[in-house]
DOKOL-969202 format. One record per residue: residue in one letter; y, z, x of N, C-alpha, C, O in turn. Coordinates in steps of 0.02 Angstrom, whole numbers, padded with zeros to 5 digits, always signed. Example, Ala and Ser with C-alpha at 12.3 -4.5 7.8 and 13.67 -1.06 7.14 Angstrom:
A-00284+00390+00660-00225+00390+00615-00165+00390+00660-00166+00423+00712/S-00112+00354+00642-00053+00357+00684+00002+00394+00645+00057+00402+00670/
! end
This chain:
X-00856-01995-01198-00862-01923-01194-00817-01889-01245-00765-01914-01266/X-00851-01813-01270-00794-01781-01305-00736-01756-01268-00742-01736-01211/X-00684-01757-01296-00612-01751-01263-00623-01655-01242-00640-01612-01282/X-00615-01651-01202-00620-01572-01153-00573-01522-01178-00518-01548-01171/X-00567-01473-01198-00505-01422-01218-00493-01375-01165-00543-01362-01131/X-00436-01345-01147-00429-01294-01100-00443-01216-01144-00435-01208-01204/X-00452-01195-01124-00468-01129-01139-00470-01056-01091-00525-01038-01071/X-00397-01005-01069-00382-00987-01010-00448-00940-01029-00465-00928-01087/X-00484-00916-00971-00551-00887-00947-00528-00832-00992-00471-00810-00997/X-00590-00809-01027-00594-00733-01040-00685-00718-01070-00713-00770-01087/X-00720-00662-01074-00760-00658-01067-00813-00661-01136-00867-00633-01146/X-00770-00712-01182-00814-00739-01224-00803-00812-01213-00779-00842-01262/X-00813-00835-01178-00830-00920-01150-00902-00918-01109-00925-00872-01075/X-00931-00983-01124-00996-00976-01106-00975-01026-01050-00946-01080-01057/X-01003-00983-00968-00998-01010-00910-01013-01098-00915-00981-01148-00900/X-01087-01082-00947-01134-01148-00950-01095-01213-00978-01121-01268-00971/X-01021-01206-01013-00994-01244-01053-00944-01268-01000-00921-01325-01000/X-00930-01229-00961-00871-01232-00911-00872-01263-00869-00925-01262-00837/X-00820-01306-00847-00775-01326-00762-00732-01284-00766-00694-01278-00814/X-00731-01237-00700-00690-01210-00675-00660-01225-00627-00691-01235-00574/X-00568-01234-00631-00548-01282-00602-00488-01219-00548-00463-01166-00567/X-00483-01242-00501-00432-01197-00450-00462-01136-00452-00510-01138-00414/X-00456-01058-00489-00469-01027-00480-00545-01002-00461-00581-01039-00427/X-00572-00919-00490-00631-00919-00464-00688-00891-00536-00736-00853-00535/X-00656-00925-00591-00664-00911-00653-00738-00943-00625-00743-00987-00581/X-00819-00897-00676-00866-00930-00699-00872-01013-00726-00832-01030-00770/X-00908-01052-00707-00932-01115-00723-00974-01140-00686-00985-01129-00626/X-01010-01190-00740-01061-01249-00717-01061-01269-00665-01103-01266-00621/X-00980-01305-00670-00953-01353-00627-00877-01319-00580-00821-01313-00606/X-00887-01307-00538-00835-01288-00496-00789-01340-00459-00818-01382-00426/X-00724-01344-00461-00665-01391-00416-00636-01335-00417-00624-01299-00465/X-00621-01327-00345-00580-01261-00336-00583-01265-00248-00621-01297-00212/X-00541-01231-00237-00521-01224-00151-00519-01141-00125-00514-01115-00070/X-00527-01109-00208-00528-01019-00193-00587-00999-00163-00643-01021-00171/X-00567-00949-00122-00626-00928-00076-00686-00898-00135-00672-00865-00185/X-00773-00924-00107-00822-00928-00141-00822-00988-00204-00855-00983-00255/X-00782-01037-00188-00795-01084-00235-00876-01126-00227-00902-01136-00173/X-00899-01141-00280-00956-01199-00281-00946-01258-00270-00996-01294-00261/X-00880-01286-00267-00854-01362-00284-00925-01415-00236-00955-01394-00187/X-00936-01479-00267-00995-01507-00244-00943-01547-00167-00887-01572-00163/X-00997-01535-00121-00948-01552-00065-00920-01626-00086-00867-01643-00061/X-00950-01667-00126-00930-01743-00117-00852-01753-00155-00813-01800-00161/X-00853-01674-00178-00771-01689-00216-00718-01626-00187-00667-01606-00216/X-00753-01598-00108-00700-01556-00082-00634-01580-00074-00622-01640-00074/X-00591-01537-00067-00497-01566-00051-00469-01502-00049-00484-01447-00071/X-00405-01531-00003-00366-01479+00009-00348-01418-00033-00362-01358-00029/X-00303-01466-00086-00300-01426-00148-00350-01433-00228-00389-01481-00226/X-00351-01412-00262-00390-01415-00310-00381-01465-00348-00434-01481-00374/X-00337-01497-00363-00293-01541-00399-00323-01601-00362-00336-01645-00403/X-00341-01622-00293-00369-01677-00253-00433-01681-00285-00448-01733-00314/X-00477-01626-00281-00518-01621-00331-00555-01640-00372-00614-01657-00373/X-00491-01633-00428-00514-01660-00519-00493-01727-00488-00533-01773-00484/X-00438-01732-00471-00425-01805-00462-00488-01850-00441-00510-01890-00483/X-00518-01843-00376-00583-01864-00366-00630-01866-00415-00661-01920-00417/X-00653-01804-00473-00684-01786-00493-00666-01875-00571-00708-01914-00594/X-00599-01872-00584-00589-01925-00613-00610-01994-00610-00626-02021-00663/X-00611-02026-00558-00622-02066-00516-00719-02083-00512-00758-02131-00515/X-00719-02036-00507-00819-02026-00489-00836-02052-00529-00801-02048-00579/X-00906-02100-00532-00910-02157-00543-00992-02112-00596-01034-02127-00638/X-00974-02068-00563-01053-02035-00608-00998-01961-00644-01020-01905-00632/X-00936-01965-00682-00913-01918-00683-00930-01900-00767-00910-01845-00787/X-00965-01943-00817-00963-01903-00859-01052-01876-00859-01073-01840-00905/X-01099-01899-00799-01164-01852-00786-01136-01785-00781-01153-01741-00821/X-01090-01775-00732-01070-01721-00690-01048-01662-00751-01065-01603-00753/X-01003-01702-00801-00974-01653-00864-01017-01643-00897-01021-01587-00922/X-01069-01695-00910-01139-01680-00968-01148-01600-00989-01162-01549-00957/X-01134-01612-01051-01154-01540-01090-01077-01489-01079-01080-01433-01104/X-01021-01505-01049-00988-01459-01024-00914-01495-01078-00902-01555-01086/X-00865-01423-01114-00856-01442-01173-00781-01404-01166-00743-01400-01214/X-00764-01375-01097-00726-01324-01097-00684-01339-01021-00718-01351-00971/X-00620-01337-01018-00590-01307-00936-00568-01255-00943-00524-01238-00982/X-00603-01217-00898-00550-01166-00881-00528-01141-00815-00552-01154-00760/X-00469-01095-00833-00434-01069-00738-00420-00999-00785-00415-00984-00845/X-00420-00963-00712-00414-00878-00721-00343-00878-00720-00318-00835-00755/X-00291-00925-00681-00218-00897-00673-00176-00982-00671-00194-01040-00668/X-00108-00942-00675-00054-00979-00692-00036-00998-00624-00036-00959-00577/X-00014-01079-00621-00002-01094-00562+00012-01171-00555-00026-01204-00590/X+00056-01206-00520+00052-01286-00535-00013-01296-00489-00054-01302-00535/X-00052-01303-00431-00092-01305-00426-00152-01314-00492-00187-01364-00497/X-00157-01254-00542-00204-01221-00567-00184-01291-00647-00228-01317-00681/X-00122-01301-00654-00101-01319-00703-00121-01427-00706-00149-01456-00752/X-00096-01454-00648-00112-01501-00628-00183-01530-00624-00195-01590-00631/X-00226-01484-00614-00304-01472-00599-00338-01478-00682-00388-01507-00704/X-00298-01447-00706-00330-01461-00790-00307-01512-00798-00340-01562-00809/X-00256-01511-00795-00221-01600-00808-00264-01660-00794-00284-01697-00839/X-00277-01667-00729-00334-01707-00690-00403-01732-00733-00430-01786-00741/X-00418-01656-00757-00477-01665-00788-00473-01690-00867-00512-01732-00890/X-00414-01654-00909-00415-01686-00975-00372-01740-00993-00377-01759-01052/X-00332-01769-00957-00306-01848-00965-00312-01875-00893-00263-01880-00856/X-00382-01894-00873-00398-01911-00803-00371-01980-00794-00357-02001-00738/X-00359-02028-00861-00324-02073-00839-00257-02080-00821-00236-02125-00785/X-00226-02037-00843-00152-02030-00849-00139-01998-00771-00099-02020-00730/X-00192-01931-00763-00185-01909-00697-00181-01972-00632-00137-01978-00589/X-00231-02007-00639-00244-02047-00584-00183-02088-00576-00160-02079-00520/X-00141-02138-00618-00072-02152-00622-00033-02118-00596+00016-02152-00579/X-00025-02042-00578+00015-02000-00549-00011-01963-00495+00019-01916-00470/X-00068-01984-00477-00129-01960-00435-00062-01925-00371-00035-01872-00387/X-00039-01959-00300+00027-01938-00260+00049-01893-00285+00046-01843-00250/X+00080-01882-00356+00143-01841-00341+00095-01774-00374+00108-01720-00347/X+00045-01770-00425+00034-01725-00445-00020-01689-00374-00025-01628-00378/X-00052-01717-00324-00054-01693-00267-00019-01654-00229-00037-01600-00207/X+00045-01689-00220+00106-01657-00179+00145-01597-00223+00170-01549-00194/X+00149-01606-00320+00170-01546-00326+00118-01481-00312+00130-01421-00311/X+00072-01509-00302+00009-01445-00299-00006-01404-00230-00026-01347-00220/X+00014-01462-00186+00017-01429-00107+00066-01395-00109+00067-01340-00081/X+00133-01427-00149+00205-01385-00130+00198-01316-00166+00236-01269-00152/X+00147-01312-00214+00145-01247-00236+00103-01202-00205+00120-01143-00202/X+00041-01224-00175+00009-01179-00138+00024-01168-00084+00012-01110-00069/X+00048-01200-00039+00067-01208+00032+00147-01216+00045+00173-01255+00085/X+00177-01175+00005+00247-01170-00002+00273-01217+00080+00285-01199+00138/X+00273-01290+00042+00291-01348+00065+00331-01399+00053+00324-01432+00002/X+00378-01414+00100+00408-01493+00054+00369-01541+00064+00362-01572+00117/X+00332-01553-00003+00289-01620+00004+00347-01701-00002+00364-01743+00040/X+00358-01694-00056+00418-01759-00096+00472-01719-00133+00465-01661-00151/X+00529-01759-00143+00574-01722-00180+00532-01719-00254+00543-01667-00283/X+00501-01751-00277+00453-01743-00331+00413-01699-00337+00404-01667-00389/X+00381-01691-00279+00340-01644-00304+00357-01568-00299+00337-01534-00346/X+00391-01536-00248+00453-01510-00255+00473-01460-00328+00447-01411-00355/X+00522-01494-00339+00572-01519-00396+00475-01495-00451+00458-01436-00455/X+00446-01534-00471+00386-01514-00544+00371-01442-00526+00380-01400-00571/X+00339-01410-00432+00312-01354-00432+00386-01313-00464+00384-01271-00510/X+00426-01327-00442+00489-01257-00456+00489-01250-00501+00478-01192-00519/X+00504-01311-00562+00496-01312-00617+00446-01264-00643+00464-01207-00656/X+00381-01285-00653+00318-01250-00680+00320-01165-00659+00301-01119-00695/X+00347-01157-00597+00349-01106-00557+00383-01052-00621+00359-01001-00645/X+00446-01089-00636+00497-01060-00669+00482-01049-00749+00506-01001-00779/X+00439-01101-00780+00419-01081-00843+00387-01025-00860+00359-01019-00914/X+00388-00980-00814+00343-00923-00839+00394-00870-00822+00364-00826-00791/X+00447-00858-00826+00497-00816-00776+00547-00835-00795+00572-00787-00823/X+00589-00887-00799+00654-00918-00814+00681-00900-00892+00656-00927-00942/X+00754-00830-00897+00770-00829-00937+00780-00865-01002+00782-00835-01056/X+00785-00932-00995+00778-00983-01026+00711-01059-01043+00712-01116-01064/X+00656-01001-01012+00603-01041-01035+00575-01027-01114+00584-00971-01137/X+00546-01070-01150+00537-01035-01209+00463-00996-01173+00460-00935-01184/X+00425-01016-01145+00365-00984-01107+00359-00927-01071+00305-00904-01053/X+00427-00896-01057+00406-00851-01013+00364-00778-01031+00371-00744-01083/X+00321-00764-00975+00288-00722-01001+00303-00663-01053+00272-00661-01106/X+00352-00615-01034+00393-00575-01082+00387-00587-01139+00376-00538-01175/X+00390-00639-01165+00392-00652-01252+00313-00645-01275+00303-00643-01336/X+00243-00638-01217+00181-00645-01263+00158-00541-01250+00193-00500-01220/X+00099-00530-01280+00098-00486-01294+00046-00462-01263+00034-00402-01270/X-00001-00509-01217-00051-00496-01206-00071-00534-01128-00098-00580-01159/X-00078-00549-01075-00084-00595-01025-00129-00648-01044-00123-00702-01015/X-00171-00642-01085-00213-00704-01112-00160-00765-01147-00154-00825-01137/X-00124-00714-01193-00103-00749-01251-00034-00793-01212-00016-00847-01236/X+00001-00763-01148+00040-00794-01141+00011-00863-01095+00031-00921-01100/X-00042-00836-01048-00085-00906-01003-00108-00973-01056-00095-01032-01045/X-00137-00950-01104-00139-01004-01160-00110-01043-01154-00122-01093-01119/X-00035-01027-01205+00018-01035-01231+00056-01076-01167+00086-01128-01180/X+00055-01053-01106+00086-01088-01051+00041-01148-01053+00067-01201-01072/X-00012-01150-01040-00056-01210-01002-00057-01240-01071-00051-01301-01065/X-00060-01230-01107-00034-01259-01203+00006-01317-01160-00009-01371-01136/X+00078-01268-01165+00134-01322-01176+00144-01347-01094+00181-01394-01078/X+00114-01318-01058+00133-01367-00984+00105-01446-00979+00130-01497-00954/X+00033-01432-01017+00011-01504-01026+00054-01557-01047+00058-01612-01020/X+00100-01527-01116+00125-01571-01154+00177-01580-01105+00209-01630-01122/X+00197-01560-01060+00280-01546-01046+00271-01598-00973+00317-01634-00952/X+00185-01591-00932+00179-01621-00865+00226-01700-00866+00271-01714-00827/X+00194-01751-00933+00192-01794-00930+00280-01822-00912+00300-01865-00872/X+00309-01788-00948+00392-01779-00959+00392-01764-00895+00427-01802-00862/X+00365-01720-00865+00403-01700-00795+00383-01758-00747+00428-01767-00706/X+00336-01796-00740+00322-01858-00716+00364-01901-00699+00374-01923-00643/X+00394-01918-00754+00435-01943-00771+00529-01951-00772+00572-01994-00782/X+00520-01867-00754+00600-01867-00745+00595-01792-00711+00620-01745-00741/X+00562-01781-00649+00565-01722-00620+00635-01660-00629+00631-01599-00626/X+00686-01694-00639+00750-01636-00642+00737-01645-00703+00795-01653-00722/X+00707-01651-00748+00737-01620-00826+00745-01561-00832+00790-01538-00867/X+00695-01515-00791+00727-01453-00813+00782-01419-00741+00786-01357-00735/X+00815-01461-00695+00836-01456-00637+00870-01386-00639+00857-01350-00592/X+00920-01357-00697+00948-01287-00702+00899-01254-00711+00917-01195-00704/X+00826-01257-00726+00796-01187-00675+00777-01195-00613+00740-01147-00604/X+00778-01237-00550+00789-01211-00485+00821-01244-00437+00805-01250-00378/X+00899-01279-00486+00931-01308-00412+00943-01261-00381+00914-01266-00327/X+00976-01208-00386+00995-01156-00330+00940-01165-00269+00946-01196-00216/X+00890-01132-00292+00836-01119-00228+00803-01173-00190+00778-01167-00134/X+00808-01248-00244+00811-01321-00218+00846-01337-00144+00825-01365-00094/X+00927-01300-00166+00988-01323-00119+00987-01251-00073+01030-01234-00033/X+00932-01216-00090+00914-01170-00025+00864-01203+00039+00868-01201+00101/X+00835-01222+00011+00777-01248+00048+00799-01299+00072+00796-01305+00133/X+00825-01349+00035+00863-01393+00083+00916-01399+00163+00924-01432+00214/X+00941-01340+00126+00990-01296+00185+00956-01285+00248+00967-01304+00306/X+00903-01243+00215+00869-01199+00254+00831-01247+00308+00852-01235+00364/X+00779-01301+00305+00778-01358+00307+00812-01388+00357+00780-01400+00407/X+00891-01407+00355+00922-01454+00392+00935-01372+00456+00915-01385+00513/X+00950-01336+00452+00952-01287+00487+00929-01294+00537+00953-01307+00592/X+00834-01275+00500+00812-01267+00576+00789-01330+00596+00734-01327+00622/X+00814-01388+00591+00789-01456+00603+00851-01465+00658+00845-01504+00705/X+00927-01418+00646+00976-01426+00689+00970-01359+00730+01025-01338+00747/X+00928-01327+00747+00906-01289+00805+00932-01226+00781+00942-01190+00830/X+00947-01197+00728+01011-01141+00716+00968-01089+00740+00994-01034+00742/X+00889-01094+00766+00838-01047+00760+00805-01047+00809+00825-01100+00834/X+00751-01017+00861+00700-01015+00887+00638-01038+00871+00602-01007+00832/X+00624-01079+00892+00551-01081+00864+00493-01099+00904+00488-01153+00933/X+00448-01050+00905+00393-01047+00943+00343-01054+00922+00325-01001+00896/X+00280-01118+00915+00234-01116+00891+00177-01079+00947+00183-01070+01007/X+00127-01064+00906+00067-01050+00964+00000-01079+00934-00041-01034+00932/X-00025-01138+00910-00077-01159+00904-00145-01134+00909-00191-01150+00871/X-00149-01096+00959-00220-01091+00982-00238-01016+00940-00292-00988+00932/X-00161-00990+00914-00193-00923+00881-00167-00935+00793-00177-00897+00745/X-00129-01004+00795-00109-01032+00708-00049-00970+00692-00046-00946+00635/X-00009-00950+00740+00067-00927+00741+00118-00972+00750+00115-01030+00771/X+00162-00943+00733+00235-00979+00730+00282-00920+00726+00278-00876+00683/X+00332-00923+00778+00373-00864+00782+00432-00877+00779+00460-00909+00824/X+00472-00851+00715+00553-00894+00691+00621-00841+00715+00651-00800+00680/X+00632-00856+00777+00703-00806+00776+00759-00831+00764+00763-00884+00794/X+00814-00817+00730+00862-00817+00704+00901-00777+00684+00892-00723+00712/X+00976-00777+00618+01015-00734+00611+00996-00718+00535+01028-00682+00497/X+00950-00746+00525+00923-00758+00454+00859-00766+00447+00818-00789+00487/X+00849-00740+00376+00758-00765+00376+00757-00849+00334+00800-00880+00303/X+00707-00861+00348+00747-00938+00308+00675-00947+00255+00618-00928+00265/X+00700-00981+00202+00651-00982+00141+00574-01015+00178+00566-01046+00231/X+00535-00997+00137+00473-01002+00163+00451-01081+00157+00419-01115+00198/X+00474-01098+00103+00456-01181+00120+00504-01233+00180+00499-01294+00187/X+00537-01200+00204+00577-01226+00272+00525-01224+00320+00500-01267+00356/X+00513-01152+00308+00477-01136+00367+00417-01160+00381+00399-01172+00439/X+00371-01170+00319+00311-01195+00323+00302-01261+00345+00256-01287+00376/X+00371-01291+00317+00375-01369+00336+00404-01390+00399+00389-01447+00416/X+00427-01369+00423+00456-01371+00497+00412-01346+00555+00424-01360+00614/X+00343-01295+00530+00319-01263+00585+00267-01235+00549+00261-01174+00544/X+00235-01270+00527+00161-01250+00474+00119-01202+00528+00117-01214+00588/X+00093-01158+00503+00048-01094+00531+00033-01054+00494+00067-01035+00447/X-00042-01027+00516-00078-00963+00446-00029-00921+00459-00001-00910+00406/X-00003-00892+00503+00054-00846+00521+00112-00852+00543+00127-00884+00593/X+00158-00815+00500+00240-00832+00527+00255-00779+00552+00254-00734+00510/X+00274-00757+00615+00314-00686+00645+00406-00702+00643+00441-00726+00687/X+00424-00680+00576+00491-00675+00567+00536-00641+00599+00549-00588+00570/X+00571-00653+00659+00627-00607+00687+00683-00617+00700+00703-00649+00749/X+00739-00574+00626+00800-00573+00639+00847-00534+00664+00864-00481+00637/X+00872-00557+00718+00912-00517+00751+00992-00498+00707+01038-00538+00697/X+00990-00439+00690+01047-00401+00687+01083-00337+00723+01055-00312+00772/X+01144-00309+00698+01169-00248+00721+01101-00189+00723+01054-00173+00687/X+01123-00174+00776+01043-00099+00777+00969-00126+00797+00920-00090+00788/X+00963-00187+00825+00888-00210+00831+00885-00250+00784+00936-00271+00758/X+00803-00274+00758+00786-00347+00748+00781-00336+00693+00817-00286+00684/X+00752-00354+00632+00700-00350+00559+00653-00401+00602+00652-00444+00647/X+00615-00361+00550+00513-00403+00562+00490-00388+00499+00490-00339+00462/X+00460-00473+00497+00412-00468+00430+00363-00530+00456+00378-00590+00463/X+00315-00505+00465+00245-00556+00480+00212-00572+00419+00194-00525+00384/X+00199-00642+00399+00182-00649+00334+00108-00708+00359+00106-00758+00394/X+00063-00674+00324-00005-00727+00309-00004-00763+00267-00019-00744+00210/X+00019-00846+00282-00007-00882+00242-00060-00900+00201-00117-00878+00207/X-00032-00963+00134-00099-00958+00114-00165-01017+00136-00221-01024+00112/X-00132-01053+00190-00176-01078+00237-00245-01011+00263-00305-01020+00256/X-00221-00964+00284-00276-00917+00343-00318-00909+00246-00364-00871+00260/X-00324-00919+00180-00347-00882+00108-00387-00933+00100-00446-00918+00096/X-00372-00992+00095-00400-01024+00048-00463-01045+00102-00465-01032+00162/X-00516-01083+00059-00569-01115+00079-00548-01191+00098-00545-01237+00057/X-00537-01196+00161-00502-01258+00163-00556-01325+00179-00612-01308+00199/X-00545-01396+00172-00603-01436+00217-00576-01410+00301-00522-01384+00316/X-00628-01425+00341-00608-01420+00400-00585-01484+00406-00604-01534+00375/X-00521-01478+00469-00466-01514+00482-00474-01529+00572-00465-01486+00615/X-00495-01609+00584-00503-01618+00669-00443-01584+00701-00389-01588+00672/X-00449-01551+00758-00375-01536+00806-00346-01467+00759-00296-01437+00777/X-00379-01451+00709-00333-01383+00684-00364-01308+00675-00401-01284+00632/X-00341-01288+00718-00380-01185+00721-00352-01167+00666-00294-01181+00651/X-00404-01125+00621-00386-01094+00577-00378-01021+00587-00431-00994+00600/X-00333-00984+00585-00340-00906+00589-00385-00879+00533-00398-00889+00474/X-00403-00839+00585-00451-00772+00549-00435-00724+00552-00423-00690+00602/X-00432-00708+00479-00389-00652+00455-00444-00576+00459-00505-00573+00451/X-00383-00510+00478-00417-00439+00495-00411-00413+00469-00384-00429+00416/X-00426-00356+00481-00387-00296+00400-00333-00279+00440-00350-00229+00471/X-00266-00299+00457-00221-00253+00471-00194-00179+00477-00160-00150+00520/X-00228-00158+00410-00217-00120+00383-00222-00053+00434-00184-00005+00436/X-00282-00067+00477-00307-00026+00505-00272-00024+00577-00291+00012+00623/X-00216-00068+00579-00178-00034+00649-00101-00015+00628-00055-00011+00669/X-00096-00004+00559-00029+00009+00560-00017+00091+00578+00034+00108+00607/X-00058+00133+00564-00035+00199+00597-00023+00194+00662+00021+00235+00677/X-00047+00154+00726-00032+00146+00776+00051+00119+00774+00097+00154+00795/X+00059+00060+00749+00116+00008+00737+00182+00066+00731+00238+00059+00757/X+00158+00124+00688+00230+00178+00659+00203+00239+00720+00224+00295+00708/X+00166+00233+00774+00176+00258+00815+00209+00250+00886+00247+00283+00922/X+00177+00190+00890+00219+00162+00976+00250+00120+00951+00266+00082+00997/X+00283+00091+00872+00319+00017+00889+00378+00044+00840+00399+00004+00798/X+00400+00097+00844+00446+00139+00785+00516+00150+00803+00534+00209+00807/X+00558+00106+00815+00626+00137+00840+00682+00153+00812+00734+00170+00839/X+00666+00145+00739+00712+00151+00683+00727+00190+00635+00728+00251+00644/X+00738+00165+00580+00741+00226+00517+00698+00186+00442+00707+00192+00381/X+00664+00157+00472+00606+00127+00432+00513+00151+00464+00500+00196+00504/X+00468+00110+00434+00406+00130+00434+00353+00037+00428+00355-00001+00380/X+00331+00031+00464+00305-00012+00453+00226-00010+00407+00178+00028+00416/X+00234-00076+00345+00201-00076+00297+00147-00133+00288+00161-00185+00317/X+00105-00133+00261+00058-00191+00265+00051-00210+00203+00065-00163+00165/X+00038-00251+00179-00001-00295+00125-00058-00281+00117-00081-00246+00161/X-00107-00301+00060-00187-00301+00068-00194-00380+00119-00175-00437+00106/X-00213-00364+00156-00238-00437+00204-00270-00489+00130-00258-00549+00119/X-00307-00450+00093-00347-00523+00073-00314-00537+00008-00350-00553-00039/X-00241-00533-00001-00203-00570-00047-00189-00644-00014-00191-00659+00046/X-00175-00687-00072-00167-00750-00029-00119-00747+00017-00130-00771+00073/X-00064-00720+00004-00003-00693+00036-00004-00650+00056-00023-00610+00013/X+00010-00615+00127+00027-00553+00138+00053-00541+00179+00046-00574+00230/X+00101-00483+00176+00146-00455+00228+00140-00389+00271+00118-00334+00256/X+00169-00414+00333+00168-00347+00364+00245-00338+00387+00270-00381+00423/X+00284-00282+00365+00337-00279+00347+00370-00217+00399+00337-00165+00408/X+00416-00223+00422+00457-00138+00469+00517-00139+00387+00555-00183+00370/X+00506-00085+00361+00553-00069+00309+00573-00008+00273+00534+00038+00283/X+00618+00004+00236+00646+00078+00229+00615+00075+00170+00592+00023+00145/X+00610+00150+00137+00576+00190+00079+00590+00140-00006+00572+00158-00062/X+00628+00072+00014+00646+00055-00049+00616-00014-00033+00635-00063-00065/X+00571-00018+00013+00534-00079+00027+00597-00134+00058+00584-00192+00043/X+00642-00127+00086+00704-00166+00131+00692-00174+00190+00674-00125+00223/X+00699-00235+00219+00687-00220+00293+00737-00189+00311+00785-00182+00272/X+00738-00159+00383+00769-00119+00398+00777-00125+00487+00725-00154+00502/X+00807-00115+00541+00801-00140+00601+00769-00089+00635+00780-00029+00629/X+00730-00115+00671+00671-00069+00741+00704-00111+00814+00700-00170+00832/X+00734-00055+00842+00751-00064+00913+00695-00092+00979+00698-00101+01040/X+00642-00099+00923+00601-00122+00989+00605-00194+01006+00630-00235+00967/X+00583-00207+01055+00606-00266+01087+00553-00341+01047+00492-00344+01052/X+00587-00383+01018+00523-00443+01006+00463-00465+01052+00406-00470+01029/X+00480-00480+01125+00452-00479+01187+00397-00424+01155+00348-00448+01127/X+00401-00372+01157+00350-00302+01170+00307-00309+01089+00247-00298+01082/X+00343-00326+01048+00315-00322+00977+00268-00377+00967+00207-00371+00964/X+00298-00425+00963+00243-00488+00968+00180-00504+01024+00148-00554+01009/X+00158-00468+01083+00119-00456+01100+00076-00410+01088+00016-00407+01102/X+00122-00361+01052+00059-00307+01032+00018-00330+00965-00037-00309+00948/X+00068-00388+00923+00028-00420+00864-00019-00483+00890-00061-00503+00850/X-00016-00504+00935-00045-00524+00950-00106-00527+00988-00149-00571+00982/X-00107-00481+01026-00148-00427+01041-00204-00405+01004-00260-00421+01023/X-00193-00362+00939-00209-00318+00872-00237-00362+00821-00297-00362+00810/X-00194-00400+00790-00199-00450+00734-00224-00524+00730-00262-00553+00691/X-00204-00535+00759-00211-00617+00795-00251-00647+00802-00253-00697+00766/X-00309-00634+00855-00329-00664+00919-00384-00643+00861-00391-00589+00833/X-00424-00707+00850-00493-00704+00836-00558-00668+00853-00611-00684+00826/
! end
């Protein structure tokens, strides 16, 4: 076969030429886990990156590419980044098949998969952002020109990171040795924790909010109801995972939440659930992420005297319940 080029989506690429890989960019050939993907069921997976990997592997995989001359993804992402990888050094991918999996879950499903995989998502995370990346976005001029230019040099850079995951460790031990913390924490009870299965909640009380890959990993759920108790009442921040977003395979023994428009009970929420000097705020529900937040005019949480008991039934109640 001819060797495949990446090329980040824009609207002089001909679909017909395309695999579109993770995102929900036009193509032939779809591997992707984004909601309305085409992916052919015989190469569904969790993440997109399981995917190409499969897609490598397939024993009819250069029928499948026939005629197709191009990858592309709409956005920046180790998920999104790994997934091209997969597809244009599929041998090299398959040798690293585990960890480039696990960095891809740890990036979508803000998870501790392996200290490896870990350690590559933060990394990649950070090349686009990190004062000291030569990549970070800031330096391009255009959002095309900098997605390029990233998935350019991430290719070159994956193989290295394979290989010695901390090379670039000063952009995220800090938040590394957060999560770790955070982690042994609530594994030593410092917290509440209440799962509820049947509605894919998880309710974290504590004196702290604790990083989200603690949380996900200790008590995986489309929904986290965050409540920290301080001086003056609680903070609340209910956050939708990106479990309740993506197009997932179905999973034996696991309810998936179904997500509502929120949106539409928060005037109630800043009516009967208001005891403070904040306002409760919502997210767009159909971001992969989203929050529903009690917080002051500078977007801070802020404490509401109402009781968790009374609050969390009324979200559950409202939001929740299928």
């Amino acid at each position: 076969m001819t060797p495949l080029s990446f090329r980040f989506w824009h609207e002089g690429l001909n679909p017909d030429e395309c695999v579109s890989v993770d995102g929900d960019a036009p193509g032939r050939l779809h591997l992707s886990h984004w909601p309305g993907h085409r992916t052919p069921q015989a190469l569904r997976h969790k993440v997109s990156t399981g995917s190409c990997l499969m897609l490598a592997r397939h024993e009819q995989r250069a029928t499948l590419l026939q005629g197709i001359t191009t990858v592309t993804n709409n956005h920046w992402d180790t998920d999104g980044l790994c997934s091209v990888f997969a597809v244009v050094q599929p041998a090299l991918a398959l040798e690293h098949g585990p960890t480039l999996v696990a960095a891809a879950m740890a990036g979508d499903f803000d998870e501790f998969t392996t200290p490896e995989g870990v350690k590559i998502n933060l990394t990649l995370a950070a090349l686009t952002k990190h004062p000291h990346s030569p990549m970070r976005t800031s330096l391009f001029g255009t959002e095309l020109e900098a997605r390029q230019a990233q998935y350019e040099h991430g290719l070159k850079l994956l193989p290295s990171l394979l290989a010695n995951p901390d090379l670039h460790a000063d952009w995220f031990a800090r938040e590394y040795w957060t999560i770790q913390r955070d982690m042994r924490a609530m594994r030593e009870d410092h917290g509440e924790i209440h799962l509820e299965p049947e509605i894919d909640l998880v309710e974290i009380r504590g004196d702290r909010l604790y990083h989200p890959v603690a949380v996900n990993t200790n008590a995986p759920a489309g929904a986290v109801l965050n409540v920290v108790s301080v001086e003056g009442g609680w903070l609340y921040d209910l956050r939708l995972n990106t479990t309740s977003w993506f197009d997932l395979p179905p999973q034996e023994g696991v309810r998936r939440l179904k997500r509502r428009d929120w949106g539409l009970y928060v005037p109630a929420l800043n009516m009967n659930l208001n005891k403070g000097q904040g306002q409760w705020v919502a997210d767009d529900w159909r971001l992969p992420i989203a929050h529903l937040r009690y917080v002051d005019n500078r977007g801070e949480l802020v404490p509401n005297n109402i009781k968790p008991g009374q609050l969390g039934s009324t979200l559950r109640g409202l939001l929740l319940v299928p």
